[in-house]
Structures are given as structure tokens and as C-alpha cells.
ROGU-273918 format. One record per residue: residue in one letter; x, y, z of N, C-alpha, C, O, CB in turn. Coordinates in steps of 0.05 Angstrom, whole numbers, padded with zeros to 5 digits, always signed. Glycine has a CB too. Layout:
<mivexs>
aXYZXYZXYZXYZXYZ ...
</mivexs>
This chain:
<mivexs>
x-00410-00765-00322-00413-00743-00340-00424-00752-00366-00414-00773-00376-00386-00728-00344 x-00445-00739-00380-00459-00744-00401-00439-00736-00421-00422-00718-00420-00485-00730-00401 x-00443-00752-00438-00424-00753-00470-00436-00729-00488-00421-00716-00503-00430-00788-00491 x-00462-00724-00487-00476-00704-00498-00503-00686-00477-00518-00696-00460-00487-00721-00525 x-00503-00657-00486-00514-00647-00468-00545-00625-00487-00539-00609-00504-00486-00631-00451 x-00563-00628-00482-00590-00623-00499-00584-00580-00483-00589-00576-00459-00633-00654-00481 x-00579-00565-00494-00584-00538-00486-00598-00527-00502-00594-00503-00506-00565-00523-00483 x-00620-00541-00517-00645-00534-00538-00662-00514-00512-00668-00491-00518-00667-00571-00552 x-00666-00520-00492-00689-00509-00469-00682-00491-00464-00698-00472-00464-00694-00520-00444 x-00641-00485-00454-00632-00461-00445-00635-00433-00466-00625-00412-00460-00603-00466-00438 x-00656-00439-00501-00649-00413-00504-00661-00387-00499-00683-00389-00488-00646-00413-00523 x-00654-00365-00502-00671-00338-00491-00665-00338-00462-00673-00316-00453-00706-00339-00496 x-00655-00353-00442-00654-00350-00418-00632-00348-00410-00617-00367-00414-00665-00365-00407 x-00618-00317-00392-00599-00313-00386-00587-00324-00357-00601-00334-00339-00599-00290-00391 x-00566-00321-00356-00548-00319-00331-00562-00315-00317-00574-00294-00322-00527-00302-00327 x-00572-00331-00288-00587-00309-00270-00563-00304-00247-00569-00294-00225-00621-00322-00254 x-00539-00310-00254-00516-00291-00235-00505-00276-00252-00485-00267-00241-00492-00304-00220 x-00508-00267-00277-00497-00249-00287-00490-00219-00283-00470-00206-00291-00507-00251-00302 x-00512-00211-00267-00519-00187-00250-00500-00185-00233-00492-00163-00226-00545-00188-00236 x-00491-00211-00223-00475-00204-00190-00437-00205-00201-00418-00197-00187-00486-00240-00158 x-00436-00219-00230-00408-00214-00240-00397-00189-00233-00381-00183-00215-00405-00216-00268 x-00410-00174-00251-00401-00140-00264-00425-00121-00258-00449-00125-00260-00395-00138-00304 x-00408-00092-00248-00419-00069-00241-00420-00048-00263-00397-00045-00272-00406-00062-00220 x-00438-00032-00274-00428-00014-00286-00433+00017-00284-00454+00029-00287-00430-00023-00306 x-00409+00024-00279-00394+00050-00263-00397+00072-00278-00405+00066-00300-00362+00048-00257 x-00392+00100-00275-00386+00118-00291-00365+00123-00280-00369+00121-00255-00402+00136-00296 x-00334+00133-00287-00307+00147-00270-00304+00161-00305-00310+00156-00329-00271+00119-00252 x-00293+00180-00288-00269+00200-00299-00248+00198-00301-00233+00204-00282-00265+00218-00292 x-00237+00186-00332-00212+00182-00338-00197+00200-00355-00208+00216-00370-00210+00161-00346 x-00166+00198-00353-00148+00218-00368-00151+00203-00393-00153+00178-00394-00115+00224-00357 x-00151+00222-00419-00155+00216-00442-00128+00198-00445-00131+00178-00458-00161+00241-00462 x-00103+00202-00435-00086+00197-00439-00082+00164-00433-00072+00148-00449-00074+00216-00428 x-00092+00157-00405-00103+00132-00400-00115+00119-00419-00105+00100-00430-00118+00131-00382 x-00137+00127-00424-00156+00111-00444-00147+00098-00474-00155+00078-00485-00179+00130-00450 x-00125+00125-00485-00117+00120-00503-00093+00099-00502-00086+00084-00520-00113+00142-00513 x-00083+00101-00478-00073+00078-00472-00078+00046-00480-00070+00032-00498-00074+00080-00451 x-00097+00041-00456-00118+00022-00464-00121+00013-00494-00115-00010-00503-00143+00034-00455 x-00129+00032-00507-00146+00032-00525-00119+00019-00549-00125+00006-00570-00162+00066-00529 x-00097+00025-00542-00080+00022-00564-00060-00009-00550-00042-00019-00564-00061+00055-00571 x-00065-00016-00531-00066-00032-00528-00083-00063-00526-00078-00086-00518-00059-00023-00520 x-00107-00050-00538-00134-00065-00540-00124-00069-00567-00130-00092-00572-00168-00050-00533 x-00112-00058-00588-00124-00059-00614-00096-00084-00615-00099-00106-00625-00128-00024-00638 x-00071-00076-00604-00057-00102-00594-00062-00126-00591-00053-00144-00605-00051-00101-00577 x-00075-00130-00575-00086-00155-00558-00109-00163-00579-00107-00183-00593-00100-00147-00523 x-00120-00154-00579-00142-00153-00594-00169-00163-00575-00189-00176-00583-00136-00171-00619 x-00161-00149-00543-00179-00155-00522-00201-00133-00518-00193-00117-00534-00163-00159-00497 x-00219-00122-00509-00229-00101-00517-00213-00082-00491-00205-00091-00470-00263-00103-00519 x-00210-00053-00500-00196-00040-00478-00213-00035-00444-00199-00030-00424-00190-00011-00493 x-00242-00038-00442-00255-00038-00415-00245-00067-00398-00240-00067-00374-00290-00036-00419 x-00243-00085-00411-00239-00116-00409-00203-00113-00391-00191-00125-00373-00241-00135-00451 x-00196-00093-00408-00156-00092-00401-00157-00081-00380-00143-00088-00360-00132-00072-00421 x-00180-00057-00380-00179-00041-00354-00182-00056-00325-00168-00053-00305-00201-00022-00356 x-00210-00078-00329-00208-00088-00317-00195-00111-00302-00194-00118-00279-00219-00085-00322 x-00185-00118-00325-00153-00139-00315-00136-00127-00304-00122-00141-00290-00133-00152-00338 x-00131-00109-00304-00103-00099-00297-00117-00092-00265-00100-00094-00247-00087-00069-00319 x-00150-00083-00255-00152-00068-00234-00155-00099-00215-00150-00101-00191-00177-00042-00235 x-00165-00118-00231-00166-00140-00213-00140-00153-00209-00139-00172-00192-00185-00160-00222 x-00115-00146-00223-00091-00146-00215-00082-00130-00188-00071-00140-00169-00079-00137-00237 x-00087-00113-00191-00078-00095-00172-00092-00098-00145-00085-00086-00125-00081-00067-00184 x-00113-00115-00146-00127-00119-00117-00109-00145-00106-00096-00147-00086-00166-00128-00119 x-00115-00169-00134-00096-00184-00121-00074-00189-00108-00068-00203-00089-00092-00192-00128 x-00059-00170-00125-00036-00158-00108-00024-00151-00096+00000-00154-00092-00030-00154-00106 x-00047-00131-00083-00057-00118-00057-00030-00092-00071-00010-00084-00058-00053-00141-00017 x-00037-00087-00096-00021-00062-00103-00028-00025-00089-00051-00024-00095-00025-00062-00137 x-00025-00014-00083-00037+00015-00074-00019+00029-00089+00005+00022-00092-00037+00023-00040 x-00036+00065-00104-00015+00077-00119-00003+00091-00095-00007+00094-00071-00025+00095-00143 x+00016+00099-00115+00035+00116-00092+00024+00152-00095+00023+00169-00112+00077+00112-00103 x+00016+00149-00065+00007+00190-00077+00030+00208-00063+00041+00205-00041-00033+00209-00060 x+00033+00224-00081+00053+00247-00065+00031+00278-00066+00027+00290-00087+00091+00252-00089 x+00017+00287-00039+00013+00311-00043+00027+00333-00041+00038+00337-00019-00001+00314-00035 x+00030+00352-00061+00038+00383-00067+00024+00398-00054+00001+00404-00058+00035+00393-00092 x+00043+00409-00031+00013+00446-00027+00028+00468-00032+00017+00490-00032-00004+00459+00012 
</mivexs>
């Protein structure tokens, strides 16, 4: 491993997997959610889309599912 590394060449040139990280979605959320988030972002001081997404890549890991109860 080199002691020092020259990234003078890498500038202006992005990620070329950056694309395949992150998707970006439109959903419909409850204000109530968001404000959630949002007041927990100012907490953390993480941004609140960033929380959202932690918590949903939690929930895969976890193999969490919500619980639905339908009403008729």
C-alpha cells in the first residue's frame, strides 16, 4: 500500500457506480411521518431522507413486515 496517493486526475470525474447506489422515488407520505423524521434529523443532525432510509434498510434486514389489520 502506497504511503501517499496523487487524486489530482480524479477531479470533475464522478462515481461511475453512483447511479446503481440510490434510486430516486416519489411516495406519499403522512405529514405526520415526515415531521417525524424531520425532528429527528435536526437531533442527529443526519439529514431526515438519509433516517428514512436507515431505518427502511433496517427493516429489510430484519426481514421486518408491518402489521396490517383491514377494517370493512
Amino acid at each position: 500500500m502506497r504511503k501517499e496517493y496523487d487524486f489530482e486526475n480524479m477531479k470533475g470525474r464522478k462515481n461511475p457506480y453512483a447511479k446503481h447506489l440510490k434510486k430516486q422515488v416519489t411516495i406519499r407520505m403522512s405529514v405526520d411521518i415526515i415531521e417525524y423524521f424531520k425532528e429527528l434529523a435536526e437531533e442527529t443532525g443526519v439529514p431526515y431522507q438519509n433516517l428514512i432510509n436507515l431505518y427502511l434498510r433496517d427493516c429489510v434486514q430484519s426481514n421486518r413486515r408491518p402489521s396490517l389489520t383491514w377494517s370493512s
